[in-house]
N, C-alpha and C positions, 0 to 999 in steps of 0.2 A: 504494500500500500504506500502512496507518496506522500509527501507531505503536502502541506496544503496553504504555506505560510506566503505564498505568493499569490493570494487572492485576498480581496478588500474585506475588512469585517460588515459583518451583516447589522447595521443600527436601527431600528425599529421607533418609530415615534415613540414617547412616551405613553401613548394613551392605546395604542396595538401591542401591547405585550402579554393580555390576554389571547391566547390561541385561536378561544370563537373568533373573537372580533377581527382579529387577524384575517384568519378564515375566510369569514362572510366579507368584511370592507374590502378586501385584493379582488374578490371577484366581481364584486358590485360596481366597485370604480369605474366610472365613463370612461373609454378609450376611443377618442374619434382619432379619423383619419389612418387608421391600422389599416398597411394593403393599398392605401389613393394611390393610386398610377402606377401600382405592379401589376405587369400582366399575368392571368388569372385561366388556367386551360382546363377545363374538368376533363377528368380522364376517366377510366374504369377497367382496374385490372382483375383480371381471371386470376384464382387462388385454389381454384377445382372445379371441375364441371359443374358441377348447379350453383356455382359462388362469384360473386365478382366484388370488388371495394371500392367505394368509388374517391379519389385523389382528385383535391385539389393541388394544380403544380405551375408552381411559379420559376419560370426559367430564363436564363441571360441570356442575353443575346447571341451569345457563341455558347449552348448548355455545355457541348464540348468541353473545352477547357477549363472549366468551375466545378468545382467540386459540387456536392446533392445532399442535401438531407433531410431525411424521411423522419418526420415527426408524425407522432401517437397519441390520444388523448386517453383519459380515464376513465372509471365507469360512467358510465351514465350521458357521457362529454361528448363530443363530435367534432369536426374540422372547424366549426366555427366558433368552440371556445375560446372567449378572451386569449389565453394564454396561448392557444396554438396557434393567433392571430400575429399576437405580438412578437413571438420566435421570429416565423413567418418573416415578418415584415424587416425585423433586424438582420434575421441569419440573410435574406433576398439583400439589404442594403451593402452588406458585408462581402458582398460577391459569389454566394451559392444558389442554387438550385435546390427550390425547396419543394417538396409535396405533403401536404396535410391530410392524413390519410384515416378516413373511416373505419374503425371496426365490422365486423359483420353486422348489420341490420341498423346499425348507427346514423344519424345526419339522414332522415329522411330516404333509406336503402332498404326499406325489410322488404321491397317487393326484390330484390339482386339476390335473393338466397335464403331457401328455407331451412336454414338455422340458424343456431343462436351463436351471439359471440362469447366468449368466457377467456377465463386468464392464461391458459393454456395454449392459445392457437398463435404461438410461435411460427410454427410453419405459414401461416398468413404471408406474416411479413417475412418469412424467406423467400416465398414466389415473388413479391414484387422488389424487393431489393436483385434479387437475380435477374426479373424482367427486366430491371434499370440496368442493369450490367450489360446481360448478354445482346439484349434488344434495340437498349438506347446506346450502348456504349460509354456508360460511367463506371469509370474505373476509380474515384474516391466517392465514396458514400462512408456518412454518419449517421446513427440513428438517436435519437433523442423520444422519452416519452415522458409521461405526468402519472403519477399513480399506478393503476394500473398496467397503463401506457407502458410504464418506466419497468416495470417488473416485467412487462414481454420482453423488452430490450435486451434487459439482460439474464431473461432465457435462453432466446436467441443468439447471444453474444457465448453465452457458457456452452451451450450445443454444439454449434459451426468451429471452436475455438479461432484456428485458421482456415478454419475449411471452407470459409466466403471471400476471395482474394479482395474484393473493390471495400471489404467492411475495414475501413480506418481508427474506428471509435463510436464511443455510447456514452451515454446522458442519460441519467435518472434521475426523477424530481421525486421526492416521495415515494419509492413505489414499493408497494406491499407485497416485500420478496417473503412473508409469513402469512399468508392467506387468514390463516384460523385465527393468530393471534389480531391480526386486523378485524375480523367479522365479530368477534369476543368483544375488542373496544369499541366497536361500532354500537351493539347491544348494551352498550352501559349505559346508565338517566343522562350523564351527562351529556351524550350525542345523539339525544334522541330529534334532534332536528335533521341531522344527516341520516339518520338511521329510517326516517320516516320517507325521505325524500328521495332516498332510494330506492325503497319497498315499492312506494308508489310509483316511481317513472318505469321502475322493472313490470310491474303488474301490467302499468298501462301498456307498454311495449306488447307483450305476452298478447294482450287482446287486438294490438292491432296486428300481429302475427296469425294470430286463431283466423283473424278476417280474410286473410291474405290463402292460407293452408291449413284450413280445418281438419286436413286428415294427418297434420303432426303435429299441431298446438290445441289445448283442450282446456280451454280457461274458463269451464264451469267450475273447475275445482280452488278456485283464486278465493270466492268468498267464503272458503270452507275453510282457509288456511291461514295459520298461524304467521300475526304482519311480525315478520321476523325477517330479517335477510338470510337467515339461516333455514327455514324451512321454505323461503324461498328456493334457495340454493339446493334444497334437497328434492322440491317437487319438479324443479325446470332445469337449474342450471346444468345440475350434474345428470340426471338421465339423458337430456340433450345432448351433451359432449362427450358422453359413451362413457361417466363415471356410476358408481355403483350409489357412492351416497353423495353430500355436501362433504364430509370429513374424507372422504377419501380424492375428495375434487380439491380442496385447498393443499394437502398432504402433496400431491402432485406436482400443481403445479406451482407451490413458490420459486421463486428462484434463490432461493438463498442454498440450496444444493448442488447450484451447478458456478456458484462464484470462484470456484478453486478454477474453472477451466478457459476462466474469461482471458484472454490473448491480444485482444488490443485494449490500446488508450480509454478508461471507461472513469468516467468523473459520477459519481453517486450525490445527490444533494439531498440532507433531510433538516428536518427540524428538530432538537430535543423535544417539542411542545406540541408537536403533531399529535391533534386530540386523538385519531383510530391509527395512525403504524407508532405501535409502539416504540419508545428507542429500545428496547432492551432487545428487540427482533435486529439489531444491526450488532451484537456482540457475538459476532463469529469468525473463529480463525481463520477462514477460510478468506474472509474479506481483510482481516490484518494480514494476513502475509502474503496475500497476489501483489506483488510490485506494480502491477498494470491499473490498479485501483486507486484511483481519488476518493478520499472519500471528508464530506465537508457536513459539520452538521451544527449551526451555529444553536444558540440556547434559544433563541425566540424563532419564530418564521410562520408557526401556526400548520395548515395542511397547502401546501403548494401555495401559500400567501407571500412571503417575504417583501412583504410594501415596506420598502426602507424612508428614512429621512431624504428630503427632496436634496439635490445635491449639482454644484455648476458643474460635475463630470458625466453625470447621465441620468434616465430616469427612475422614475420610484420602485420600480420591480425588479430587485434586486438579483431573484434565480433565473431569470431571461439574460441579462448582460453576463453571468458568472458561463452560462452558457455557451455566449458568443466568444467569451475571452479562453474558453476551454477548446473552441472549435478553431481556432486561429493559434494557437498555443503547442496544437498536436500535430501541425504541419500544415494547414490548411490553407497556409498564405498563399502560394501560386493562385491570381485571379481571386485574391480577395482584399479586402480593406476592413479597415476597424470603422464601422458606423458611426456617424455623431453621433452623440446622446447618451450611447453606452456605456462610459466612461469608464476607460480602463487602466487610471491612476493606481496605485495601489497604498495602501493604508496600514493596516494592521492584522496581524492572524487573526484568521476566527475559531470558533474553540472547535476543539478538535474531536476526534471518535473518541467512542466509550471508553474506559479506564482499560478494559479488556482488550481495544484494538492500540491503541500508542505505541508507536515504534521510535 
């Protein structure tokens, strides 16, 4: 694991040091202008015969010679979350090739594929990182996700080790490489706003599924079941994705199993105060002693929030710039530039991994 004392510390207003608040004010904040006058190409790649995903992809003028990277978003999230917006629009100013790319049935898609998406389907995103390779011919691609997103990443990352040539590096914002012990904290009084808000968008999902393919969604049985994301996960997520239960669906797929085999450049970003991924789920050897892991996890930041002090080197969302400076950092320069705004002065360490990972 490297060290991490060349990145800015993470300052949080005084008054967001609670993790809700945090939470909810990073994604509520207005962001206009995210995207004005980047060109914008919806695409749709095949992932398996009855599946496609559909990618938003913003490309240079020469995509050729610029580097790609294929960003992810979280449960529930889509290509047009704030934060896949904002990547988006910096990593495009920076000089890459970006595509913001939908999970199965996600962003307005459940008619592209009769199933469901869940945390496991790595393979997804191997078909289209390979599409990009063998098809378009990009020979650097980075993958970068959020949450969820971020825990594909680096399953996908632990999988392929080397065995993807154009994969450069990974980006994880948050991501629940502990399934169970995330859906555990999810179920506590204290999250029960997140906990409801996901119950519901999954429910609703499920039913606009049933409408689409009544003969493999069956969403009579929705008002019968316990609003739990956990018996969610046992009546849909996991019989869908060909697991036996929810506990053998999270056992599966975290990726904190496969972190000993990660092979390129991979920057991990959490929060100690991240109200559902626990920190104590980031105390594994496996992630202190891969040399090829960043791993950065300042005391405040909330869940994928990090809205810092406004500052004259760049803007207020602090794990979008730590991003950009990780993506230029690992060799990315040919055909790229450091965006205004992002400021990538540097400051002071931020605190570091758990007591158990410090090298």
């Amino acid at each position: 694991m490297t060290p991490d004392a060349d990145f800015p510390a993470f300052i949080p207003p005084p008054w967001l040091r609670n993790p809700h608040a945090m939470t909810l004010f990073a994604r509520y904040w207005p962001r206009t202008g995210l995207l004005r006058n980047v060109p914008t190409e919806p695409r749709w790649f095949t992932v398996s015969p009855d599946t496609k995903l559909l990618g938003f992809c913003h490309w240079q003028m020469t995509p050729g010679r610029h580097p790609t990277l294929l960003l992810l978003h979280g449960l529930e999230g889509c290509s047009e979350s704030h934060y896949m917006r904002g990547i988006a629009s910096k990593a495009w100013r920076a000089g890459f090739n970006v595509v913001r790319l939908n999970q199965r049935t996600c962003g307005g898609t459940e008619h592209a594929t009769p199933t469901f998406y869940h945390g496991g389907l790595s393979r997804d995103l191997y078909a289209v990182a390979e599409g990009l390779w063998k098809t378009d011919g990009f020979e650097r691609i980075w993958l970068a996700g959020y949450s969820m997103g971020g825990n594909l990443m680096l399953r996908l990352a632990g999988e392929v080790g080397t065995g993807l040539p154009p994969l450069q590096g990974v980006i994880a914002v948050c991501p629940n490489i502990d399934p169970a012990a995330c859906v555990s904290a999810l179920e506590q009084r204290r999250n029960w706003l997140y906990h409801r808000y996901f119950v519901t968008s999954l429910q609703a999902r499920v039913r606009r599924m049933a409408a689409l393919f009544p003969d493999r969604f069956d969403a009579s049985k929705l008002s019968a079941l316990k609003k739990t994301l956990r018996a969610f996960d046992d009546a849909y997520t996991a019989p869908l994705g060909g697991f036996a239960s929810a506990q053998e669906y999270y056992e599966r797929t975290g990726a904190r199993h496969l972190l000993g085999n990660v092979a390129v450049p991979t920057l991990i970003v959490t929060s100690q105060d991240d109200p559902f991924i626990p920190y104590s789920t980031f105390h594994l050897p496996a992630l202190a002693e891969n040399p090829c892991i960043r791993f950065v996890a300042p005391r405040y930041g909330g869940h994928c929030g990090f809205f810092q002090r406004p500052s004259r080197h760049e803007d207020c969302f602090w794990a979008e710039n730590r991003l950009i400076d990780f993506l230029i950092s690992t060799g990315a320069s040919s055909g790229t530039t450091r965006p205004r705004g992002t400021g990538l002065g540097r400051d002071e360490a931020i605190a570091g991994p758990p007591p158990a990972m410090r090298v």
